[in-house]
N, C-alpha and C positions, 0 to 999 in steps of 0.2 A: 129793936132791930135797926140794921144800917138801913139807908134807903136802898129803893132798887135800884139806882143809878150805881151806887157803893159798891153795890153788891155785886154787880155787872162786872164791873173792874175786877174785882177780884175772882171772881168765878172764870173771868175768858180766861187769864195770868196761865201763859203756855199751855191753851188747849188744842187742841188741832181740830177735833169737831164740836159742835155744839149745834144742837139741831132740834126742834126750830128753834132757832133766837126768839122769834117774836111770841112763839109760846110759852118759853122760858121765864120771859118778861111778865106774860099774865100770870103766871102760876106764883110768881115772889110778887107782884102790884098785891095778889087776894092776899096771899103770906103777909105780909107786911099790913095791909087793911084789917084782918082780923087777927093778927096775933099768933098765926097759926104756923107751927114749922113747916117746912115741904120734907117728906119723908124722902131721903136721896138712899138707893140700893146699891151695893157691891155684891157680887158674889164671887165666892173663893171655890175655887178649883182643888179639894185637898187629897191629889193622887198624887203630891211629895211632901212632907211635913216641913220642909223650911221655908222663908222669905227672905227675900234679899233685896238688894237698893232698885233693883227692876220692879219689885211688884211697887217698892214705897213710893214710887212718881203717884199711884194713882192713889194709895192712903194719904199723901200728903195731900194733895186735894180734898179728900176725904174730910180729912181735920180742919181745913181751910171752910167748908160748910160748918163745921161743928163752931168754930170760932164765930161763923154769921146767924149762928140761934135756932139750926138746922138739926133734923134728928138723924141719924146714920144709920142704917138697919145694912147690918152684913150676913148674908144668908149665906151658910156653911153645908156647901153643895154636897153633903154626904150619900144622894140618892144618885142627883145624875154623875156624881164622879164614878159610881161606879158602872155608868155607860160611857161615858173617857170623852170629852171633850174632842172631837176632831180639826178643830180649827189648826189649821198649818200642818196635818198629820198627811202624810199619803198612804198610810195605810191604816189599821182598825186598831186600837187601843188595849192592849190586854186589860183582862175586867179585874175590878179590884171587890173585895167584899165590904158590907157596912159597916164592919168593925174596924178594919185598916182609915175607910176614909173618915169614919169618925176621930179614932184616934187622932189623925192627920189635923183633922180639922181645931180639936182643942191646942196643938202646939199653935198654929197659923194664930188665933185669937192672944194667946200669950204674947205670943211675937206682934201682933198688929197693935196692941196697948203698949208697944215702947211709941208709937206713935199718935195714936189716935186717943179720945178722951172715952173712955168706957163707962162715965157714969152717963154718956148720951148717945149710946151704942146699943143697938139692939142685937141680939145675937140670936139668930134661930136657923132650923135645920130645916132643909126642904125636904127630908123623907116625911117631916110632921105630913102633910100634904097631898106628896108623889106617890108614898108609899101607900094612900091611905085611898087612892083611887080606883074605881074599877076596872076592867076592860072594856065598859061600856065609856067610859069617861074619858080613858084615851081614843077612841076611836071618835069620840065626841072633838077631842082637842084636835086631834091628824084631821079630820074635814075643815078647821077654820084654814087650811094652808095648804097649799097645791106641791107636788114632786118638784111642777117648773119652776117655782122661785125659792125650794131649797137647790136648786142647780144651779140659781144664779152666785150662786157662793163658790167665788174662786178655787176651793180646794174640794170640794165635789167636783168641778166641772174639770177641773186637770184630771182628775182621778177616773172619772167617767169617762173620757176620751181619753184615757190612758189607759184605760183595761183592766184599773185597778179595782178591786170587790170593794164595792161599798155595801156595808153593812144596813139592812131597814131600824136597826136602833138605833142607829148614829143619823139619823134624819129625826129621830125624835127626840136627841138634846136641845139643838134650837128653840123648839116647843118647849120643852120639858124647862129651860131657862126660862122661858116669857110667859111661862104658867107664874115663877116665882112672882113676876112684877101683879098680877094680878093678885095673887094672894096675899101681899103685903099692900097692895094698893102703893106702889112706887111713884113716885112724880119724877124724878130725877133715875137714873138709871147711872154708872160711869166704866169704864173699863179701858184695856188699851185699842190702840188702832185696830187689831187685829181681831177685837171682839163687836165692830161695827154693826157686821151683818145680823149677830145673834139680838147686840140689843134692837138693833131695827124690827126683828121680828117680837121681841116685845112689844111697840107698838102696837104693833099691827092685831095683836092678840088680845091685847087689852078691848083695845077700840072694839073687837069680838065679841066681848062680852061686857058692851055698853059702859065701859070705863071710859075717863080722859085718858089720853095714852100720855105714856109718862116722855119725860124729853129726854134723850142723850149728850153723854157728854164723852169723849174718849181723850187719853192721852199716850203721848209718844211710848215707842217700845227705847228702853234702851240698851244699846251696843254691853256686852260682856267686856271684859277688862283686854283682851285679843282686838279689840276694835272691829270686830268684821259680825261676830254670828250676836242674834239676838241672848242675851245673857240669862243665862241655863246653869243649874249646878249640875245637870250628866254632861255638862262639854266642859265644867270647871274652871268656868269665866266668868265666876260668880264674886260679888261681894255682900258675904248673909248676916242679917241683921244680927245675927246670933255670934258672929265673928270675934275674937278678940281684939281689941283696939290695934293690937299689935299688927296680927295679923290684918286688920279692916286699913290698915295706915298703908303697911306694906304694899297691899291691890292696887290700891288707890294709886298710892307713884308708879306702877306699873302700866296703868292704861296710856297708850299712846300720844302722844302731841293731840294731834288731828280730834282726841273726844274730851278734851278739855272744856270746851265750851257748852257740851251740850249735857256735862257732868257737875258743873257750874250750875248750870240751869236746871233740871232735873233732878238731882241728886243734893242740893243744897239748901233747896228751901228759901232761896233769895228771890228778892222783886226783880220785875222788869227792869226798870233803871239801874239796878245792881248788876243785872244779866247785859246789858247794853255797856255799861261802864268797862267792864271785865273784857270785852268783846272787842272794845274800840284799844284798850290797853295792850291787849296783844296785837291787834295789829300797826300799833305804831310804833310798838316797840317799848312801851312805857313800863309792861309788865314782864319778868322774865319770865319764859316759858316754866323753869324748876318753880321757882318761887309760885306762879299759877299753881301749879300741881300741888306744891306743898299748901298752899289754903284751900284746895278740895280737900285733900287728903285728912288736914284735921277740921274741917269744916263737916266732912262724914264720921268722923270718929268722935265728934263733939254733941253730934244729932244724936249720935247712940250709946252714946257712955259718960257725957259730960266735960266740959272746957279741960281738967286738969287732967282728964286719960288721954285724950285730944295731945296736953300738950307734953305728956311722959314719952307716949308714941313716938313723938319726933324727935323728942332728946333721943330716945331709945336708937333709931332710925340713924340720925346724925352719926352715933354712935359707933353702930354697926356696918354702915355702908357706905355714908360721907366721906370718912376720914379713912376708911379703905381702897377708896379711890374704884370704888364699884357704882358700874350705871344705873340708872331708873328704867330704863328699859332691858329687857331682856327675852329669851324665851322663859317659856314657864312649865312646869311639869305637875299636875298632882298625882300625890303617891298613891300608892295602889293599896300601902299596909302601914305601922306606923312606922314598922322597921324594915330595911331593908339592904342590901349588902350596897358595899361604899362599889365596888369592881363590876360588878354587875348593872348598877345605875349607870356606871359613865358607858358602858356598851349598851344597853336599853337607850341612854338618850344621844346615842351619837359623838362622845365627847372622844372616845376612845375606840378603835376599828375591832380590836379584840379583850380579853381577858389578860392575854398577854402584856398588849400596850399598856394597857388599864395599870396596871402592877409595876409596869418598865415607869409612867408617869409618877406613881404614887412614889416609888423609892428616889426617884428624880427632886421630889421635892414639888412637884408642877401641879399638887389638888389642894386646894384649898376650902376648907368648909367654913363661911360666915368669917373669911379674912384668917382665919389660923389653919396652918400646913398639914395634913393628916399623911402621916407616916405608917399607918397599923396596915399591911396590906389585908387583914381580916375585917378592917374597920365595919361596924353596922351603925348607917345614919339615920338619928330620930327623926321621923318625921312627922312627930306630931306637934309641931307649932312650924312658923315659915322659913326655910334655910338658903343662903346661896351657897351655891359650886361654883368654885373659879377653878379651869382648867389653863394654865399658862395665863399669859396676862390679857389675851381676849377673847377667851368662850367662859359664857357664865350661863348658866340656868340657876332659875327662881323655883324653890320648889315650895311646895303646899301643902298644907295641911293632909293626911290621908281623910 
C-alpha cells in the first residue's frame, strides 16, 4: 500500500467533506500497519435503472480507493428503495416493489463496472438483512434515535412546518441506511452532499451497537447539462453512462460556459493541478472557451467508450454542426416518442405560433433538420438518436433522445 500521507492526497482530491480527518488517519495508519483494506461503502438507490456522469463523481472516487488496495462494498438498496429515499423530496415517494428495485439495481451494477474494478467489489443487497428483521428489531433500531434529530434534516424540517405529511416510514430510511454500515462493518461510508445527514446517522448507529463508527466522505452534486437543476434524467439534463458517444459528445457541448470548470473537475477524472491549470487557462484567456468544451466533451466520451469513439464523435460533431455554422448552445428538448410530426414539434416547442405558420415556414424553405431543408409538410422526425432544428437562421433547438 501507499503510505497514509499518499493516500491522504489522494482521498481529499475534490471532496467537500470528509469527517473526521483525524479518524480517517487512524483507520489507513492500522490499514496500512497490518495489511489490511479499509472496507469503503456506497449504497445505490435503484428506484431508476440508469446512471449517468452525476452519480460517476462519487464511483470515480470509488475507484480511486480501489486503486489504493481498498475493498468497495456497494450495497444495492433493494429493501429501502422501496421505502423511497426522501432526501430533497417534499413529499412521500411512491412505493416501488422488490422485484422493480432489484431489477433496477442489476442494470446500476452493470453500468457501475464501466467504471469501477469488480473483481474488488462487493455486491450485496440489503433486503439480505432488512428484510430478514423482526418488528421487535425495528423497534430495537427506532429507539437508538430520537424524532428531534431526524428533524434536524432540512427537508423534514421544511416539510414539517410546511404542513406537508411526512410519512413514519420515511423517518425509518435514515435508520434502515445506517443499519447497512453496521452489517457490512463499513469504515468508510461516501455519497453526495445531499446524503450528509443519512450517512451522519450511520455513525451514530454503529457507535450504537458498540462499532468504530465509520468516517464519511461526501462529494459535489453536479449541475445537469441546463446548468441550473441538480442532473436528473425525469428533467432530461442528464448525460447516462449508457449514452452513445454520439449522443454523450453532443450533451457535453451543450452544457453552458459557466459549468466548464466544474465538469473538468468532476466529470473527468483529472488531478488538481490539471483542474488548476485549466482554470487559470480560461481565465486569461490562454484556453478557448469551444476548445475547453471540446476536451470535456471527448475527455467524457473517452472515460466511456475509449480514445477512438472520443475521437469519431467529434469528426462526427465537426461534421454536423461546425461546418453548419450551428451553436454549442441552445435550448434542448427531449422527445416524448421516437417519432413525431415535424409541424407539431415546431408549435409544441414555440418555433412556430400555429400549424399554419409551422407549414407557411416549412414550404418557405425556413426548417431545417441537422443542416438539411425539410420540405414534406407531413415530415415525421426520428428521434431516436440527437437532432437539431434550425428555424430561420436564429432559432435552433437540440433535441434528444426519446
Amino acid at each position: 500500500m501507499m503510505s497514509v500521507t499518499e493516500q491522504l492526497r489522494v482521498i481529499e482530491e475534490h471532496v467537500v467533506d470528509l469527517l473526521p480527518h483525524d479518524e480517517l488517519k487512524k483507520k489507513l495508519e492500522r490499514s496500512v500497519a497490518t495489511n489490511t483494506p479499509l472496507r469503503v461503502k456506497l449504497g445505490l438507490d435503484p428506484s431508476r435503472p440508469d446512471i449517468h456522469i452525476g452519480h460517476a463523481v462519487v464511483l470515480n472516487k470509488l475507484r480511486q480507493f480501489q486503486d489504493l488496495g481498498h475493498t468497495v462494498v456497494l450495497i444495492i438498496g433493494d429493501f429501502t428503495a422501496m421505502i423511497g429515499d426522501p432526501t430533497g423530496k417534499s413529499k412521500t415517494r411512491p412505493a416501488l416493489t422488490l422485484e422493480e428495485t432489484r431489477e433496477n439495481g442489476r442494470t446500476y451494477v452493470d453500468q457501475a463496472a464501466k467504471i469501477l474494478d469488480m473483481t474488488r467489489t462487493e455486491v450485496v443487497h440489503n433486503s439480505k438483512w432488512l428484510d430478514a428483521m423482526s418488528f421487535k428489531d425495528v423497534i430495537a433500531l427506532s429507539a437508538k434515535y430520537t424524532v428531534a434529530q431526524l428533524l434536524e434534516r432540512d427537508d423534514f424540517t421544511k416539510r414539517y412546518r410546511g404542513g406537508e405529511p411526512i410519512s413514519v416510514h420515511e423517518f425509518l430510511y435514515p435508520l434502515s441506511q445506517a443499519y447497512d454500515s453496521v452489517a457490512i462493518r463499513s469504515d468508510i461510508e461516501l455519497g453526495g452532499t445531499d446524503q450528509k445527514f443519512n450517512l451522519l446517522v450511520g455513525r451514530e448507529i454503529m457507535r450504537s451497537f458498540g462499532m468504530e463508527p465509520q468516517c464519511i466522505l461526501t462529494m459535489p452534486i453536479l449541475e445537469g447539462t441546463d446548468g441550473v437543476e441538480k442532473m436528473s434524467k425525469s428533467l432530461g439534463n442528464y448525460i447516462g453512462l449508457t449514452d452513445s458517444p454520439r449522443d454523450m459528445f453532443g450533451k457535453s457541448m451543450s452544457i453552458p460556459d459557466t459549468l466548464m470548470p466544474r465538469y473538468f473537475q468532476y466529470a473527468c477524472s483529472v488531478s488538481a493541478e490539471e483542474v488548476r491549470a485549466f482554470q487559470e487557462g480560461l481565465v486569461a484567456g490562454t484556453i478557448h472557451p469551444r476548445n475547453a468544451k471540446v476536451d470535456i466533451a471527448k475527455r467524457i466520451v473517452a472515460r466511456y467508450h475509449g480514445q477512438q469513439a472520443a475521437d469519431d464523435a467529434f469528426a462526427e460533431f465537426e461534421r454536423v454542426f461546425v461546418k453548419k455554422d450551428i451553436p454549442d448552445e441552445m435550448p434542448t428538448y427531449t422527445a416524448a416518442t421516437a417519432h413525431e410530426p415535424l409541424v407539431d414539434l415546431l408549435v409544441q416547442q414555440q418555433l412556430a405560433k400555429s400549424k399554419t405558420e409551422a407549414r407557411t415556414l416549412i414550404k418557405q424553405g425556413s426548417v431545417q433538420l441537422d443542416g438539411t431543408k425539410v420540405v414534406d409538410l407531413d415530415h415525421v422526425v426520428d428521434c431516436s438518436q440527437e437532432r437539431v432544428l434550425r428555424v430561420g437562421k436564429l432559432r435552433f433547438l437540440r433535441i434528444l433522445p426519446a
